[in-house]
Backbone as a printed PyTorch tensor [residue, N CA C, xyz], in Angstrom:
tensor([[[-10.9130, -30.8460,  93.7500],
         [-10.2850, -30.3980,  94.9790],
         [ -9.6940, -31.5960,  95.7300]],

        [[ -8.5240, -31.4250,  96.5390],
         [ -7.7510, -32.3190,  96.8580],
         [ -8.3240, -32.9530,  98.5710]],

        [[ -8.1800, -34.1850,  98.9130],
         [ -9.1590, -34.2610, 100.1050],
         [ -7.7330, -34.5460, 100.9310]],

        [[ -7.8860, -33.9280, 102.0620],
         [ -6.9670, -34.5170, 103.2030],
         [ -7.7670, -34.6950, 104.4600]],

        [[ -6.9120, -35.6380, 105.0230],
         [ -8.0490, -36.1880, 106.7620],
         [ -6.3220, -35.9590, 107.8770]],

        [[ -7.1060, -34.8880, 108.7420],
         [ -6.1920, -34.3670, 109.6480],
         [ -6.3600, -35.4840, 110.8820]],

        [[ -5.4600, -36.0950, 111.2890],
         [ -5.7710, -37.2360, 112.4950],
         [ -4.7080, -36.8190, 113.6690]],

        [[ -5.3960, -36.1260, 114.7750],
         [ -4.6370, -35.7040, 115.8070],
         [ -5.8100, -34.7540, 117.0180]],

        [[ -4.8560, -35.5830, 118.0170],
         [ -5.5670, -35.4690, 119.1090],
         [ -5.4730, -34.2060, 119.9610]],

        [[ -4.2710, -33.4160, 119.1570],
         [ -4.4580, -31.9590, 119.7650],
         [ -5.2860, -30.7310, 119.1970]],

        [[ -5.6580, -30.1580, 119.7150],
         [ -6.8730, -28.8880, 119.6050],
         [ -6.3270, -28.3220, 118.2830]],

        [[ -5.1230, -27.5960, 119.4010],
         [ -4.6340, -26.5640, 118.2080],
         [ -4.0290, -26.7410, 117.3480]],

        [[ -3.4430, -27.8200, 117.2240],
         [ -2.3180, -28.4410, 115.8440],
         [ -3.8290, -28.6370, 114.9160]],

        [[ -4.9620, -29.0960, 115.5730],
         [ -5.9390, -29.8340, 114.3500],
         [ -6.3360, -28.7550, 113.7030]],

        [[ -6.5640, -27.3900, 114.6070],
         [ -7.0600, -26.0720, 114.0230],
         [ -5.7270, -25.4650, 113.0250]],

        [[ -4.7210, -25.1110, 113.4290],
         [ -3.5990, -24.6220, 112.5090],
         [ -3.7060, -25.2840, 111.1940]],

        [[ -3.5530, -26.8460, 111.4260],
         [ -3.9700, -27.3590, 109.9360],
         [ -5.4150, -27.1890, 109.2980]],

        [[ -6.2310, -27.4730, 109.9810],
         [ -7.3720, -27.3970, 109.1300],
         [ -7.4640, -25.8350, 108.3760]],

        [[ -7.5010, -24.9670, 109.1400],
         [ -7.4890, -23.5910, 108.1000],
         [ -6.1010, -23.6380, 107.4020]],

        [[ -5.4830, -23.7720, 107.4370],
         [ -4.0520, -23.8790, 106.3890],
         [ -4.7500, -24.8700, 105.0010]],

        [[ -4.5720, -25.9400, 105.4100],
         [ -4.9710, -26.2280, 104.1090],
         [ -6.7080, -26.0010, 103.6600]],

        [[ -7.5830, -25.6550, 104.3080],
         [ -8.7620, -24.8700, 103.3870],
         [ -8.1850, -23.7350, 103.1360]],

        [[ -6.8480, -23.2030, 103.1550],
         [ -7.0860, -21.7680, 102.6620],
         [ -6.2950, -22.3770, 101.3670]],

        [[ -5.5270, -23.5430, 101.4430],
         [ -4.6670, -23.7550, 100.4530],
         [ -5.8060, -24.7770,  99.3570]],

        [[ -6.7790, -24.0880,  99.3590],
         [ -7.9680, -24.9650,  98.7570],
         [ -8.0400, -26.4530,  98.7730]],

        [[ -7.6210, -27.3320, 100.1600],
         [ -7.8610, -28.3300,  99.9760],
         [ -9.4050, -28.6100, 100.8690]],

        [[ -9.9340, -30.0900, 100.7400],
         [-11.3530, -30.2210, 101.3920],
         [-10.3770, -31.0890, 102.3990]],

        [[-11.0590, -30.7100, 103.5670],
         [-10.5430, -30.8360, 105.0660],
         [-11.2190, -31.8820, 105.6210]],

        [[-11.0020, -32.8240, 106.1830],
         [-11.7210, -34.0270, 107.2130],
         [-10.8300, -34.3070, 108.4060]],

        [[-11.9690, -34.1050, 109.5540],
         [-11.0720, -34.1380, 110.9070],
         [-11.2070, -35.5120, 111.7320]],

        [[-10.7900, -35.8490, 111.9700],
         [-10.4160, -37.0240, 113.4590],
         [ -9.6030, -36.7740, 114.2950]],

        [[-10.1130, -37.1610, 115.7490],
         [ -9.2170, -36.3800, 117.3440],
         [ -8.3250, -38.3580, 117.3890]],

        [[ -8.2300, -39.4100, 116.7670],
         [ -7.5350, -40.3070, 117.3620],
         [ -8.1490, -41.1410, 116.1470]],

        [[ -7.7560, -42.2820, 116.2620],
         [ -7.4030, -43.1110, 114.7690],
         [ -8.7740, -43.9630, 114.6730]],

        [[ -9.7540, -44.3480, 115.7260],
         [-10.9060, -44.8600, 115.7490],
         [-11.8930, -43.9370, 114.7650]],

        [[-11.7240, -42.7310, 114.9620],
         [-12.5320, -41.5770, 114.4430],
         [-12.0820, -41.5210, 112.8590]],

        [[-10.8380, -41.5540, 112.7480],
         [-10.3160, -41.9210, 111.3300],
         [-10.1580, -42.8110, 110.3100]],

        [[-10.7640, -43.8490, 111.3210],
         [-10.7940, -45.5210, 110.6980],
         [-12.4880, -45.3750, 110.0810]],

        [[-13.4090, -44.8720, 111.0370],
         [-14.8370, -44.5010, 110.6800],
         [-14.8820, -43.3750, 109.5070]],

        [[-14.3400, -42.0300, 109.0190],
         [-14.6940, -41.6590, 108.0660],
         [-13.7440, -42.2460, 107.3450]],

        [[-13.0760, -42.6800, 107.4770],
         [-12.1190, -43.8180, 106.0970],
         [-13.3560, -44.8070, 105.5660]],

        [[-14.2620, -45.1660, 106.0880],
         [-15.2170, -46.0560, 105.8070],
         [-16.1240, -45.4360, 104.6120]],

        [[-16.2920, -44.1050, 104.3960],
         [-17.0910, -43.0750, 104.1410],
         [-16.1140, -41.8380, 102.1340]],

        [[-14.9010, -41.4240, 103.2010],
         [-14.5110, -40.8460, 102.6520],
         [-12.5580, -41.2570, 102.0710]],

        [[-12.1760, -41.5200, 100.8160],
         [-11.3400, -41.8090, 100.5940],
         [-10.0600, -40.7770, 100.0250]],

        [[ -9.3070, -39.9270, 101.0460],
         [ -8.7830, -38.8130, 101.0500],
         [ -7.5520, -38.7670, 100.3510]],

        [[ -6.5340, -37.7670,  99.7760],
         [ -5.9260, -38.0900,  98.8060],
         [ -4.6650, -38.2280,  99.9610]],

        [[ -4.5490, -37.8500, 100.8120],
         [ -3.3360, -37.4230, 101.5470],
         [ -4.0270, -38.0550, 103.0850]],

        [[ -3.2890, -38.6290, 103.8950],
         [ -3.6980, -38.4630, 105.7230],
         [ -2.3610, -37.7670, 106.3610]],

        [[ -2.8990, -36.5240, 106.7910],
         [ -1.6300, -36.4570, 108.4810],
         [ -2.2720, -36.8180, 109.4090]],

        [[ -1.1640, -37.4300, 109.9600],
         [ -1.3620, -38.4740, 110.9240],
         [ -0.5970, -38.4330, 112.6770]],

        [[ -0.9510, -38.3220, 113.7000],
         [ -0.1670, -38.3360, 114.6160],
         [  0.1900, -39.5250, 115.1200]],

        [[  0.7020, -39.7100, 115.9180],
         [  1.2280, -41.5000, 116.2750],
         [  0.6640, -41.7430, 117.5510]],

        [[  0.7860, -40.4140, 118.6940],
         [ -0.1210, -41.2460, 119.7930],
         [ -0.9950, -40.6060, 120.4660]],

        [[ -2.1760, -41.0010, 120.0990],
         [ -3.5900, -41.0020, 120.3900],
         [ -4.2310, -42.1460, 121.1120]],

        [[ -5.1610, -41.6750, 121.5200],
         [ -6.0910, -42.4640, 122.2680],
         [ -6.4760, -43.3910, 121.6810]],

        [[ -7.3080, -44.5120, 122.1050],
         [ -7.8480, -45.4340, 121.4550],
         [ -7.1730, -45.9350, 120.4860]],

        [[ -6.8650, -45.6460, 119.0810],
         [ -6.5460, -46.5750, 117.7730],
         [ -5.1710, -45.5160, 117.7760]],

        [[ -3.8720, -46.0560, 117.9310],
         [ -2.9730, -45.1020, 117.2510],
         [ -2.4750, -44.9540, 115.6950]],

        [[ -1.5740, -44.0250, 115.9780],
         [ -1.3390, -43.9810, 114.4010],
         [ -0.4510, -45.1380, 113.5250]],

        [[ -0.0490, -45.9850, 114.3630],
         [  0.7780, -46.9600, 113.5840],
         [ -0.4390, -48.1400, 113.3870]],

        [[ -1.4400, -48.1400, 113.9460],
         [ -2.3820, -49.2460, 113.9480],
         [ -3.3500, -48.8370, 113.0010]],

        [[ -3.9840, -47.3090, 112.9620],
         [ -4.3460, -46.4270, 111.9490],
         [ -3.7330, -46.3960, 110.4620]],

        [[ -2.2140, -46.3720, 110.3700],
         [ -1.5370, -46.7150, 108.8960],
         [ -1.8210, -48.4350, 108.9370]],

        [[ -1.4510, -48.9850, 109.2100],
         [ -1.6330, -50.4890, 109.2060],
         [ -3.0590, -50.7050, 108.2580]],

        [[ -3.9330, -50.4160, 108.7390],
         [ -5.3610, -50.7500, 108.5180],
         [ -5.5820, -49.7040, 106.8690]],

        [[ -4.9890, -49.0480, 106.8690],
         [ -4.9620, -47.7520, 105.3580],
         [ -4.1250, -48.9710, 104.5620]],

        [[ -3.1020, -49.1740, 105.0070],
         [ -2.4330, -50.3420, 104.2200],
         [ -2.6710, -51.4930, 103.5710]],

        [[ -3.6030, -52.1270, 104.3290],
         [ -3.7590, -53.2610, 104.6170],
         [ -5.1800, -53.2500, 103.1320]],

        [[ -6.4160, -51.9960, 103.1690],
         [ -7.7980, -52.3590, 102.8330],
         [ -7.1070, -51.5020, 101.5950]],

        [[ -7.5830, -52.7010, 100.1340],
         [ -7.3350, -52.2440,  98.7230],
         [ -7.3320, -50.8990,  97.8400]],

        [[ -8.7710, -50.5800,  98.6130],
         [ -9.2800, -49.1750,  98.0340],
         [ -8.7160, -47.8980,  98.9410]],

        [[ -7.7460, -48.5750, 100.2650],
         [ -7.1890, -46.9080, 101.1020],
         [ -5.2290, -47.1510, 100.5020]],

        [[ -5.0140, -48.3610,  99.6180],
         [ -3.7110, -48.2820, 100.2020],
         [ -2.9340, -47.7080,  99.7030]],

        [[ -3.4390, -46.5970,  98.4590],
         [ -2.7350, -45.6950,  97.4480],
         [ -3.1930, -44.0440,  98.5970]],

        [[ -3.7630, -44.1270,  99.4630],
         [ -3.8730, -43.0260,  99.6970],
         [ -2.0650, -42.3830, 100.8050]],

        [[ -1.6140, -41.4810, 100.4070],
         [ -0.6800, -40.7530, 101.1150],
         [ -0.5860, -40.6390, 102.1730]],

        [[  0.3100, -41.1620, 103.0580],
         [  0.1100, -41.0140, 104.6130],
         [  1.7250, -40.0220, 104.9620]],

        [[  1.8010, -38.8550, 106.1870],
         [  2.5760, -38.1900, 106.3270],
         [  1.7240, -38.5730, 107.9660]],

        [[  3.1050, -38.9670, 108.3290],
         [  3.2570, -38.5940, 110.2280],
         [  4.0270, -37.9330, 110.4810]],

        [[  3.0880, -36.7530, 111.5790],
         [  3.2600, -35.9270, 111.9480],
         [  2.8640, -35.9040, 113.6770]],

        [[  4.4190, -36.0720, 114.1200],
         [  4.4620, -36.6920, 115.3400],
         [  5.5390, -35.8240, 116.5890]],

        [[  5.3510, -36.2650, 117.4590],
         [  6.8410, -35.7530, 118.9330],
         [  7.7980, -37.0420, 118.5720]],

        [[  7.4340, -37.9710, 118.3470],
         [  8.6770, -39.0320, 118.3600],
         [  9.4430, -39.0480, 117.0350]],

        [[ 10.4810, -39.0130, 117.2170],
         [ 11.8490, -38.2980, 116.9250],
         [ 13.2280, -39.2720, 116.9110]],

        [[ 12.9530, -40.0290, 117.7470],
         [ 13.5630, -41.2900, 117.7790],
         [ 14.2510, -41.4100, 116.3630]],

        [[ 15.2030, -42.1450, 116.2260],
         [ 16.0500, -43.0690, 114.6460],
         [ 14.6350, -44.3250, 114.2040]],

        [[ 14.5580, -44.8080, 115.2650],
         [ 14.1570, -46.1160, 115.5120],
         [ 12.3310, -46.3940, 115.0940]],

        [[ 11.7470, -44.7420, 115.3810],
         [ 10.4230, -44.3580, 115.4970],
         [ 10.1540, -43.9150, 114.4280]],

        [[ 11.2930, -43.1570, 113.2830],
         [ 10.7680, -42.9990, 112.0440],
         [ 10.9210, -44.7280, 110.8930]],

        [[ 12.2400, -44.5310, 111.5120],
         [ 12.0080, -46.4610, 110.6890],
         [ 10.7590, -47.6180, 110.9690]],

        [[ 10.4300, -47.2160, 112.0800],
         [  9.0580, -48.1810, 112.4560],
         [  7.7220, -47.3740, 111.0970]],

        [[  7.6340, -46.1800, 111.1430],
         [  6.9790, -45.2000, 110.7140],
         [  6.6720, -45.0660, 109.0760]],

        [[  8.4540, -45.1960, 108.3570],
         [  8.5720, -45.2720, 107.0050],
         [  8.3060, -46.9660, 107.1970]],

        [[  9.1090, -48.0430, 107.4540],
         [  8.9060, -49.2290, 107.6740],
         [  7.5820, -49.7030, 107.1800]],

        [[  6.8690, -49.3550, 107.4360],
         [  5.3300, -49.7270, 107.8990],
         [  4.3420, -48.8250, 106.8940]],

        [[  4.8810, -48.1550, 106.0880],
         [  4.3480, -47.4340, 104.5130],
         [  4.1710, -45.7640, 104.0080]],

        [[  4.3950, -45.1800, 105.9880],
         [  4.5000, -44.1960, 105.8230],
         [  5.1620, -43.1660, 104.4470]],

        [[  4.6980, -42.3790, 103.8270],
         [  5.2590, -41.3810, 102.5800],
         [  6.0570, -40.7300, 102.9100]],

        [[  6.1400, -39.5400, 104.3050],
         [  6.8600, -39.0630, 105.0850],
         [  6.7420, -38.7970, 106.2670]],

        [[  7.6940, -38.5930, 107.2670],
         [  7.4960, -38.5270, 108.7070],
         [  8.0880, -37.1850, 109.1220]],

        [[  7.7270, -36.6180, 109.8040],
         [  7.5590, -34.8870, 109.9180],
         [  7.2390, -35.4060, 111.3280]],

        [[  8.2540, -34.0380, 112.0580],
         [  8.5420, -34.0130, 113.5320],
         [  8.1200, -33.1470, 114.4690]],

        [[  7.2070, -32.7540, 115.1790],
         [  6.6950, -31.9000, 115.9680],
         [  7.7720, -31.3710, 116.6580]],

        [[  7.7360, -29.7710, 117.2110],
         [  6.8730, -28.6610, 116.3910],
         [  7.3850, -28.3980, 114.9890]],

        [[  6.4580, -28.3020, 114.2200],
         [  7.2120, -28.1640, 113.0290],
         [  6.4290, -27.0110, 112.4820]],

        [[  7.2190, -26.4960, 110.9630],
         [  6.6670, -25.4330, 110.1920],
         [  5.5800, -25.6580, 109.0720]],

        [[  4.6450, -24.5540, 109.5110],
         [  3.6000, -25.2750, 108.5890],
         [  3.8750, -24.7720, 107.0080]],

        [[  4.6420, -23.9690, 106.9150],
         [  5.3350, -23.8960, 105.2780],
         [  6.0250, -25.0310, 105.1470]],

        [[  6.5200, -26.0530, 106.3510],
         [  7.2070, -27.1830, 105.4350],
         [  6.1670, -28.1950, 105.0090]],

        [[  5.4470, -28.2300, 106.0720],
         [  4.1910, -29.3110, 105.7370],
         [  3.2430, -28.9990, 104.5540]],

        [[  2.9310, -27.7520, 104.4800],
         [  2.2990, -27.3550, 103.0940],
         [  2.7480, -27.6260, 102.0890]],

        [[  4.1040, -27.2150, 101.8430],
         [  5.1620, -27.9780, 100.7940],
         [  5.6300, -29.1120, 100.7000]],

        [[  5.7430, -30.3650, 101.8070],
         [  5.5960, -31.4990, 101.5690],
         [  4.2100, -32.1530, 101.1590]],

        [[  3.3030, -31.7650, 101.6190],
         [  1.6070, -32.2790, 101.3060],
         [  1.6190, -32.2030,  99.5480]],

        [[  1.9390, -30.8970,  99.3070],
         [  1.6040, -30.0240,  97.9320],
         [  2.7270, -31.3300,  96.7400]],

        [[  4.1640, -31.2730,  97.6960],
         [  4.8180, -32.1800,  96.6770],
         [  4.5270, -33.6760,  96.6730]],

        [[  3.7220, -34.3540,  97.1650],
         [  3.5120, -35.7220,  97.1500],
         [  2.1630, -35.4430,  96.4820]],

        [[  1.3150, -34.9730,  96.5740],
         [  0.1000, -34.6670,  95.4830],
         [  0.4890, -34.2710,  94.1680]],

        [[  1.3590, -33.4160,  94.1300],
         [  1.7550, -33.4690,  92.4260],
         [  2.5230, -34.0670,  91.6630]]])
């Protein structure tokens, strides 16, 4: 079974995804901000991260950085999934190792189908 770690500081975006992909049989791991995600990264090595960019405490560009950076996280898949929209904010985003950058509000048939096509 495929592991993904949902990293986002909103309620209901974390709930929409988490049952979406357990129904799409993946194993689900949650974090509300990138401190929380840096700690089960310590633990659990997921095949995929969505990722939001701004959170509390550790954001998501400091959050990919650190996935990047440690040997055993830096094959894992990162997709941000963010409000910033910017030219400038996805080039910082891909720049920096992101797989893909996905724009809030978005469709969760696209995100299912981007997740699904970078895993296979």
């Amino acid at each position: 079974m495929k592991k993904i770690l949902i990293v986002d500081d909103e309620p209901n975006i974390v709930m929409t995804l988490e049952y979406t992909f357990k129904k799409n049989n993946y194993e689900v791991y949650i974090a509300r901000d990138g401190s929380e995600a840096l700690y089960i990264l310590e633990d659990v090595v997921p095949d995929l991260v969505l990722l939001d960019i701004m959170m509390p405490n550790v954001d998501g560009y400091q959050t990919l950085k650190f996935i990047k950076e440690k040997s055993e996280l830096k094959d894992i898949k990162v997709v941000f999934l963010t409000a910033k929209n910017k030219a400038s904010d996805v080039d910082k985003g891909l720049k920096l190792g992101a797989d893909k950058y996905l724009i809030k509000p978005f469709s969760i048939k696209k995100i299912v189908s981007e997740v699904n096509e970078l895993l296979n």
